[in-house]
C-alpha positions in Angstrom: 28.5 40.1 -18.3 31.0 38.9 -16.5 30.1 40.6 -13.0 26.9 38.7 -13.8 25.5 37.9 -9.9 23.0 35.2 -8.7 21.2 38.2 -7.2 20.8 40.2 -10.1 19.6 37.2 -12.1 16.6 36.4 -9.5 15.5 39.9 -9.6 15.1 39.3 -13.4 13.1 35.9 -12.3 11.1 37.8 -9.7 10.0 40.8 -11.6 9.0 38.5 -14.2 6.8 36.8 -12.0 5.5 39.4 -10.5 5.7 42.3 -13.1 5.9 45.0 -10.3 9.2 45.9 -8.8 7.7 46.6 -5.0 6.1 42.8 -5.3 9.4 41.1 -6.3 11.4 43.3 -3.7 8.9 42.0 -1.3 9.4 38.3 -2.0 13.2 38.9 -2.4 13.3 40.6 1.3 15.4 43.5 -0.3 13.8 47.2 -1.1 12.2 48.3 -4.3 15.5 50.6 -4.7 17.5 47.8 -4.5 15.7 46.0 -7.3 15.4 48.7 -10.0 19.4 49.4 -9.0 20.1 45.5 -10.0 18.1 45.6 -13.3 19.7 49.4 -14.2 23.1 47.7 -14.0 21.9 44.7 -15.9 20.5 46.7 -18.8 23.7 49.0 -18.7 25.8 46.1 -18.9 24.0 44.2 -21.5 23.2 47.6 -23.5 19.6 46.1 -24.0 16.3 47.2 -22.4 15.3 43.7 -20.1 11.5 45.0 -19.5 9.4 47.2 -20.8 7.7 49.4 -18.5 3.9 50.0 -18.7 1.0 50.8 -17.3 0.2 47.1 -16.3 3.4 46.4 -15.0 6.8 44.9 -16.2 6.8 43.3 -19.7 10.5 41.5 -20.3 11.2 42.0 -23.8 13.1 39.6 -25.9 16.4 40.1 -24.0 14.5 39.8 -20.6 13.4 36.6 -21.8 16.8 35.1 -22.7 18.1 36.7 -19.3 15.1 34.9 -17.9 16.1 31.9 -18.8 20.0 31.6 -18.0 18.2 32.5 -14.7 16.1 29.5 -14.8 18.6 27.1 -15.5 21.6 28.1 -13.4 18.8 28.0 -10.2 18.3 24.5 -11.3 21.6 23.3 -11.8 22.5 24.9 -8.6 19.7 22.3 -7.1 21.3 19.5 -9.0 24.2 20.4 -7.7 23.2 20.4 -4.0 21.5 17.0 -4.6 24.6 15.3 -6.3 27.0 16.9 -3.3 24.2 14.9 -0.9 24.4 11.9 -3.0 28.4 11.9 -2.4 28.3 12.2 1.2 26.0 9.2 1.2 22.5 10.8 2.7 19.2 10.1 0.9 17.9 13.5 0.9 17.1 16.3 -1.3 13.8 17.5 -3.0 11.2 16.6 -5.5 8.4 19.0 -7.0 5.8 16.8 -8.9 3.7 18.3 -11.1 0.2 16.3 -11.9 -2.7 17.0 -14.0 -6.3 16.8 -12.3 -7.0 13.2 -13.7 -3.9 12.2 -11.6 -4.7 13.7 -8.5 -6.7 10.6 -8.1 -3.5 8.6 -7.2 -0.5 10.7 -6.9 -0.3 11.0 -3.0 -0.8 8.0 -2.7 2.0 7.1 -4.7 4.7 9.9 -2.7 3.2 8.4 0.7 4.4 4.4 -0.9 8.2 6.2 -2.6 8.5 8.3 1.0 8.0 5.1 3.1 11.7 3.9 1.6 13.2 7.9 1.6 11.7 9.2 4.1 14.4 12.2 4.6 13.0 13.6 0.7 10.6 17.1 0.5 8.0 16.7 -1.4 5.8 19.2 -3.3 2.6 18.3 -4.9 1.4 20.4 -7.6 -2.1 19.8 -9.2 -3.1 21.7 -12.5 -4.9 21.2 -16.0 -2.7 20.2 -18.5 -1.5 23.1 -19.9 -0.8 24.3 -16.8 1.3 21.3 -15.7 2.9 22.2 -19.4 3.6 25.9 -18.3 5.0 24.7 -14.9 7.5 22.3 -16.5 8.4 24.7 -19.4 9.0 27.2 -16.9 11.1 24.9 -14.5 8.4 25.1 -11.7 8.3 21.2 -11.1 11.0 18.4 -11.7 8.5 15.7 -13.0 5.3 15.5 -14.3 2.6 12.6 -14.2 0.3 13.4 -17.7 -1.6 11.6 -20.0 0.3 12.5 -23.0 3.8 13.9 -22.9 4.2 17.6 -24.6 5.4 18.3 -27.8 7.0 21.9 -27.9 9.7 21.5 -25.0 12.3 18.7 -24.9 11.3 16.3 -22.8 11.7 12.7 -21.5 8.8 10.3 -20.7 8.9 7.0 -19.4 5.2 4.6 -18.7 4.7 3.8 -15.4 1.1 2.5 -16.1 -2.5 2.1 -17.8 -4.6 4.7 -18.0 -8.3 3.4 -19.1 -10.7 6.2 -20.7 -14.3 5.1 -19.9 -18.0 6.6 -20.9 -20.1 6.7 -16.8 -23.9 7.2 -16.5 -26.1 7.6 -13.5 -27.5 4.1 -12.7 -30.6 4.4 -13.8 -29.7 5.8 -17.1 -31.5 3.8 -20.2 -28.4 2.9 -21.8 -27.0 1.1 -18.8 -26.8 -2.9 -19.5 -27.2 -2.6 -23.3 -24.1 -4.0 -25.2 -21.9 -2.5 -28.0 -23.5 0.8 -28.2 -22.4 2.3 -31.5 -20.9 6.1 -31.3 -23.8 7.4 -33.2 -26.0 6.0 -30.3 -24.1 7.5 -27.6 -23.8 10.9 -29.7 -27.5 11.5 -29.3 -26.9 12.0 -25.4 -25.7 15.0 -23.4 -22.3 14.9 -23.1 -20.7 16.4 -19.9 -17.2 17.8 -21.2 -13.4 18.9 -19.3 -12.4 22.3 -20.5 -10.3 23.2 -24.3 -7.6 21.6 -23.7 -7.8 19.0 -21.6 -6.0 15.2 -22.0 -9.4 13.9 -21.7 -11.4 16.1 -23.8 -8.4 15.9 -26.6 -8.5 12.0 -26.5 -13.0 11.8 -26.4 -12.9 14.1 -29.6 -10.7 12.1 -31.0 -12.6 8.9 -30.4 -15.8 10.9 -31.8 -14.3 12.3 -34.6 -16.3 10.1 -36.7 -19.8 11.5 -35.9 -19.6 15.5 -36.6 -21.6 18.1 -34.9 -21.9 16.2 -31.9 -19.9 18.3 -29.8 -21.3 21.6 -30.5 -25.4 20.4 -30.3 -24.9 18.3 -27.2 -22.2 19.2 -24.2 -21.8 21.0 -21.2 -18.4 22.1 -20.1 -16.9 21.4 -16.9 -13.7 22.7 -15.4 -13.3 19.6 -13.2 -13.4 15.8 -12.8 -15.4 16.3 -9.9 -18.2 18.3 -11.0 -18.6 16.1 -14.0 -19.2 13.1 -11.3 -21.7 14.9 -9.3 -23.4 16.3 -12.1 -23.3 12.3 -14.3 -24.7 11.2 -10.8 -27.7 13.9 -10.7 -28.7 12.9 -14.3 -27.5 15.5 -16.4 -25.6 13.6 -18.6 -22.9 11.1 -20.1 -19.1 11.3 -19.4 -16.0 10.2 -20.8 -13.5 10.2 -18.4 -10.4 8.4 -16.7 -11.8 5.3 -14.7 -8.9 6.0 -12.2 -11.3 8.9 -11.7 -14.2 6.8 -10.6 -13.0 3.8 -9.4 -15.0 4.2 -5.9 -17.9 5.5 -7.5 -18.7 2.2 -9.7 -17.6 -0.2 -6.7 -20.0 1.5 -4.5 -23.0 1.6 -7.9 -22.9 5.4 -7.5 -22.0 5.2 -11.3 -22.2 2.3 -13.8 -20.0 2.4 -17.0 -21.2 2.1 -20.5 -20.6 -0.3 -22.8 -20.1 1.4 -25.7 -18.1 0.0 -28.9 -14.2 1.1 -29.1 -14.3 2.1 -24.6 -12.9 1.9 -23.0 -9.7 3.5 -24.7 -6.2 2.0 -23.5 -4.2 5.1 -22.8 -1.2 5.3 -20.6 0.3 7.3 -17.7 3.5 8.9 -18.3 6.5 10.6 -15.5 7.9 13.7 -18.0 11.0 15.7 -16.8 12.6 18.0 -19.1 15.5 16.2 -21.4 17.9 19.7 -21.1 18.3 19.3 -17.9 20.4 16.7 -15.1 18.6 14.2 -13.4 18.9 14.6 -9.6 18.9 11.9 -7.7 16.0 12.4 -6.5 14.5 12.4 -9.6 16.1 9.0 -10.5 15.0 8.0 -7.4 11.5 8.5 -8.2 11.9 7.1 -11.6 12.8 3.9 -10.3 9.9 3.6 -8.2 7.8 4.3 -10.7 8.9 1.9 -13.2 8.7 -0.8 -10.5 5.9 -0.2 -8.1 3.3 2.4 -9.4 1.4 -0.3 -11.2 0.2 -1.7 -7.8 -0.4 1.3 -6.3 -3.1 3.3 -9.4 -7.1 2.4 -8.6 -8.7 -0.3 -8.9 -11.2 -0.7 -12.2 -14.0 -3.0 -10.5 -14.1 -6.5 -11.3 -17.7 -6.4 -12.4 -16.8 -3.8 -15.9 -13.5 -6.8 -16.4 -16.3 -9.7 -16.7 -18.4 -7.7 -18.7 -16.3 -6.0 -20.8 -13.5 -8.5 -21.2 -10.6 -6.0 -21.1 -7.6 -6.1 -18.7 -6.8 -3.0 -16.6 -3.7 -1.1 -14.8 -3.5 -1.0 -11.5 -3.3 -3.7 -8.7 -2.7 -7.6 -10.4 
C-alpha cells in the first residue's frame, strides 16, 4: 500500500459513484483502460477483491468500502489543507458546500447572499435535499455544513443553534376551524391532513405531536413530496398542514393562509449548522459558523405579527 496514488484512490470514488468503469473514465477524463488498470493494481496490492462485478454494474464489497473511505477523507483533508495554506497567506478565500433540507430552502440564500457581502472572494454551493438526503450527502462528505431541523444520530457530528424554528398547523381561509381557539388534537384529527414524505423533519416531529390520538394518520392523510405542493394544495381546500412557518411566512401576511390555533402549536423547534465532528474545520467553515451564531437570527422569515397577538408566543427571526 505504500505506492498507494491520489489517482488510484479517486478511480475507487468514481466507480463507486458511477458503478460503470466507461462512466467514471469519463468524468475522470482518462480511458476505461486506464481505470480497470488502476483498480487491477489496487486489488493486486491489497490481495482483496474492491468490487464486485455484476450485471448492474460495480458493487464495492467490504474492502471497496473501507478503500472508499480513506479516499473520502484524504480528498477532504487535502481541501482543508488548501484552505489553511490560504488562511496563512492572509486571503479570505476558499470554498463552502452547504447542504439544506427543503424546509430551509426558505432562507438559506438569503443567508449566503448576507455571509458573501463580508467574503465576497468565497464559492459557494447550495445543495437542497430531503432529510435523509442531506444525511447521505454529509455521511458521504458531499457538503461541509448542513442547516436541518434535527441533527443525525448515526454519524459523528457537531451542531451548533443558529435559530427558532416554529412548526405551525395552516388552513385555507375560509376553512371552519379558522378563528376558533385551543382546538384540542382530537378536533384537528378529524380533518384531512396533508403530509411530507417517511422521513421527513416535519412529518417525524407532527407524529410525534399526534401521537396521542391513534389511527389518525393512516384514515386521514395525503402524502406530499414537497413544501410547496402542500401550500397550493392547503390553499385549494384539500386539507390541514403542519408545517414550518418559515415555510409560509408570505403566504399568512398576504391571508393566502391563516394558521390554526390549535392546543400545544405551534411547536418550538430549532435550526441547527451540522458538520461532521471527524473532520477539520476550514476556515471557511468557521467562517460561516460565526455568522451564523451572530447574524442568522435577523436574517430567517418573519412569523406575522397578527398569529404573535393571537397566539401569544414569541418567534425567531427578525427582533
Amino acid at each position: 500500500m505504500r505506492n498507494l496514488s491520489l489517482r488510484q484512490l479517486r478511480s475507487i470514488v468514481a466507480i463507486f459513484k458511477h458503478s460503470k468503469i466507461v462512466t467514471a473514465a469519463a468524468e475522470l477524463g482518462v480511458t476505461p483502460s486506464a481505470i480497470t488498470l488502476q483498480l487491477q493494481q489496487l486489488e493486486k496490492d491489497t490481495g482483496l477483491l474492491l468490487f464486485d462485478r455484476t450485471t448492474s454494474g460495480m458493487r464495492a464489497t467490504a474492502a471497496g468500502l473501507a478503500m472508499l473511505d480513506a479516499a473520502q477523507s484524504i480528498e477532504e483533508r487535502i481541501r482543508v489543507l488548501a484552505d489553511e495554506i490560504d488562511a496563512i497567506k492572509g486571503v479570505r478565500r476558499g470554498s463552502l458546500r452547504l447542504g439544506v433540507v427543503s424546509t430551509a430552502k426558505y432562507f438559506a440564500p438569503r443567508l449566503m447572499a448576507a455571509f458573501m457581502v463580508e467574503y465576497p472572494d468565497i464559492e459557494m454551493r447550495l445543495v437542497v435535499g430531503n432529510r435523509s438526503e442531506t444525511i447521505t450527502s454529509l455521511r458521504d462528505h458531499d457538503i461541509d455544513i448542513a442547516l436541518m431541523g434535527r441533527p443525525p444520530q448515526d454519524i459523528p457530528v457537531r451542531a451548533a443553534v443558529f435559530g427558532d424554528h416554529p412548526l405551525v398547523i395552516i388552513a385555507a381561509p375560509g376553512h371552519p376551524l379558522v378563528g376558533q381557539r385551543e382546538i384540542t388534537r382530537e378536533r384537528i384529527a378529524k380533518e384531512s391532513f396533508l403530509v411530507r414524505e417517511h422521513g421527513s423533519g416535519t412529518r417525524i416531529s407532527m407524529e410525534i405531536f399526534m401521537r396521542s390520538v391513534s389511527g389518525w394518520l393512516e384514515k386521514q392523510s395525503i402524502q406530499m413530496d414537497s413544501n410547496e405542493t402542500i401550500k397550493q394544495s392547503v390553499m385549494a381546500g384539500l386539507g390541514v398542514a403542519f408545517i414550518s412557518a418559515h415555510t409560509v411566512a408570505s403566504e399568512l401576511e398576504s391571508s393566502r393562509l391563516a394558521l390554526l390555533d390549535v392546543i400545544g402549536i405551534p411547536i418550538r423547534r430549532q435550526w441547527f449548522a451540522v458538520a461532521r465532528s471527524d473532520r477539520a474545520m476550514t476556515p471557511v467553515m468557521q467562517a460561516f459558523h460565526e455568522f451564523l451564531a451572530q447574524k442568522a437570527a435577523q436574517h430567517l422569515p418573519l412569523v406575522p405579527q397578527l398569529y404573535v397577538e393571537s397566539g401569544s408566543w414569541p418567534v425567531g427571526g427578525r427582533r
